[in-house]
Phi, psi and omega in degrees: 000128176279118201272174214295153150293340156297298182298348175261322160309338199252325157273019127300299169321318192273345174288308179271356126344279165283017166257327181261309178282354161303333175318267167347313196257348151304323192273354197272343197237344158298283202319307205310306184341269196319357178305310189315306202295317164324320188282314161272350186278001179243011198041026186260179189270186174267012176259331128007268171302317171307322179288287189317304167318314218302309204284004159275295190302317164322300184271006160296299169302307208292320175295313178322303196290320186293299197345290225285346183288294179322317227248341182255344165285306190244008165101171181282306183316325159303320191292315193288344181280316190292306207293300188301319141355300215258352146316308187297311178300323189305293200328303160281304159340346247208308200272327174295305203272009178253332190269012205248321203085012168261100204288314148357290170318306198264357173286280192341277168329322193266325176300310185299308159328299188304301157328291169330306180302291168340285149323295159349286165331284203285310188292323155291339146309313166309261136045268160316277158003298190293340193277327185306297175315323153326296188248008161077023251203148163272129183234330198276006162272345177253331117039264152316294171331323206278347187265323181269347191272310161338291195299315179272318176329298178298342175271326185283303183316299189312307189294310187304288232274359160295296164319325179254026155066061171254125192313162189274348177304317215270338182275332178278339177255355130316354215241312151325253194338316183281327192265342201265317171334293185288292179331308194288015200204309201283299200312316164335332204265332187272132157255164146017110165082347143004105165095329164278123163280116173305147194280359169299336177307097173280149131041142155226158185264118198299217190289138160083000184065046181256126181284143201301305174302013173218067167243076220296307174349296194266003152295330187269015169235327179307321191295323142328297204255353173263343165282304167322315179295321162327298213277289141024284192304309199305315189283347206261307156297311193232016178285329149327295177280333174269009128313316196258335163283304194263007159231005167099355185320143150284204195279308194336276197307312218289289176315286193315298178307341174277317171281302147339296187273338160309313225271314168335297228287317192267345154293297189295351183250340169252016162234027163268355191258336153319314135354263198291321165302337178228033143231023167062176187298312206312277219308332164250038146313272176315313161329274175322267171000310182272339163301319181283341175276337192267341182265347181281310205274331150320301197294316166295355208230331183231176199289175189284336183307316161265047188268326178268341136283023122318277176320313153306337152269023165252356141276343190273318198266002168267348178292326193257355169333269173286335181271353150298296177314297177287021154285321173281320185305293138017308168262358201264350169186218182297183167034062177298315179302356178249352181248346155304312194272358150272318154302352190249320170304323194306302190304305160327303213265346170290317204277326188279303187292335207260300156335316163275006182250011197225315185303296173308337202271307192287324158320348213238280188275341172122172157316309203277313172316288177333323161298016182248304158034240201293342184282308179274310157321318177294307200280006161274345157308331191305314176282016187242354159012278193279006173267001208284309190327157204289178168222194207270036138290141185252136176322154168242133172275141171324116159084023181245163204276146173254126228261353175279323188268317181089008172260149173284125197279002216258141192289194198237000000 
């Protein structure tokens, strides 16, 4: 039987998506593999790396805040084409200047890598966003998986090529050279006009004739995915050390239980979409949420015997957090790209900001104290839930114009 030609186009699409977002979270976790050694080729201290680090967290924000203004000028596809790009350049810049002994340099590199990430992001959560609408259908957790998947691969890769001592220039410019690869293929797949708006277009009002920032609805899903992300982050920084400080863990385990909840995070993220059809966003929203404060409330609060089943359930309720929540923001009214790229700033900047304000809280009280944070915050999400509930938007059929955007919604 022959198949529909929409329909073999729209699972391209969706392939070569989750193929440009496996990138970001392969190279973000190449790098990561790799600080130590960037550390010793630069000799620097750790208040040092920080100031180096610092220019990553810069050019993260500075994309996070730029997308969404970009992504209603020239659309998503030009933005995913560039910022990923420009992750491919950063790499080897990154990887030169460290083997240079120039920590400047390698800031430099991190900046760039951060723009890059950023934008990227928020323009591939649109993006995606447009294809659910399309086929009416949940996409953005898996997705999401495809981000997360990215991240333990590239955390797995780092660890052999560490281990077989291959220098870090040679591995970040395989690591660029390969992503640039995949781009050059993946992009082909996004089409034309995602997110842009002519610019005669003045201002439209989401649901209920609420101008889009004062939509208490879609601040309380936002609020969602910035906690959620929090929890994400928290784990993403500091789950090592709270193995190995606040439960006696060694560094092995310490490392394995922290790969243990990636890997959960990316099981959980490739069954959400299975999920959300069929127990809808609120509830597993909510679900998520109260999984991820309770397991976050293990790991701080009780002995080691239940810790490592702790973690998992604090990767299982953080995996569907944001990628739920923007798949809801997304549905909740007019102007869905302005309203995915304010929840996904929300969320980014939880995810950037938060962690180090946790860092500072555990210097002060320990690691474990530091977790009623992030502890309270999730579970005070829990209530914020129910704005998650779909609201009256209609499915679009392949190849029907999306009236929101002002684009032909129809893949390429």
């Amino acid at each position: 039987m022959p198949v529909d030609p929409a329909i073999s186009s729209l699972r391209l699409r969706r392939r070569g998506l989750c193929a440009v977002f496996f990138l970001p979270g392969w190279a973000i976790a190449s790098w990561v593999s790799r600080t130590p050694a960037v550390r010793d080729l630069l000799g620097a201290s750790i208040a040092e790396m920080g100031m180096i680090l610092l220019g990553l967290s810069i050019g993260s924000m500075t994309g996070i805040l730029l997308s969404g203004r970009l992504v209603t000028r020239f659309g998503t596809r030009p933005i995913i084409a560039v910022s990923t790009a420009a992750v491919a350049v950063a790499m080897p810049i990154v990887g030169i200047a460290a083997a240079a002994g120039l920590a400047p340099a390698v800031a430099a590199g991190l900046a760039l890598f951060g723009i890059g990430m950023g934008l990227c992001e928020v323009a591939i959560n649109i993006e995606g966003s447009a294809l659910e609408r399309v086929t009416g259908g949940s996409f953005l957790p898996t997705l999401q998986g495809w981000y997360s998947l990215g991240t333990l691969i590239g955390a797995l890769t780092g660890m052999f090529l560490t281990a077989r001592n291959l220098p870090v220039l040679w591995h970040l410019m395989l690591v660029g050279a390969a992503v640039g690869i995949v781009l050059t293929w993946a992009i082909r797949t996004v089409p034309e006009g995602t997110g842009r708006r002519a610019r005669s277009s003045r201002p439209q009002h989401a649901s209920g004739g609420r101008a889009l920032p004062r939509d208490p609805r879609l601040w309380a899903i936002g609020f969602v995915a910035m906690a959620t992300a929090l929890a994400e982050g928290t784990a993403t920084d500091w789950l090592p050390l709270l193995m190995v400080d606040g439960h006696g863990f060694g560094d092995t385990i310490g490392s394995a239980v922290f790969a243990l909840f990636a890997a959960t995070m990316t099981v959980g993220r490739f069954s959400g979409a299975v999920l959300v059809e069929r127990f809808g966003h609120t509830r597993v929203l909510a679900v998520s949420a109260a999984l991820a404060a309770m397991g976050m409330a293990v790991v701080g609060f009780t002995g080691d015997p239940l810790v490592v089943a702790a973690v998992v359930v604090w990767g299982l309720g953080t995996a569907l957090g944001v990628p739920v929540a923007l798949s809801a923001a997304g549905r909740s009214g007019d102007r869905p790209e302005a309203r995915v790229a304010l929840t996904s700033a929300m969320a980014y900047l939880a995810f950037l900001v938060g962690p180090p304000v946790i860092g500072l809280m555990g210097d002060a009280v320990g690691l474990r104290a530091a977790l009623l944070v992030p502890i309270v915050v999730v579970a005070a999400a829990v209530l914020c839930t129910p704005s998650a509930a779909p609201g009256r938007r209609t499915r679009e059929r392949p190849g029907q114009v999306d009236q929101t955007s002002g684009t032909d919604a129809s893949p390429v």
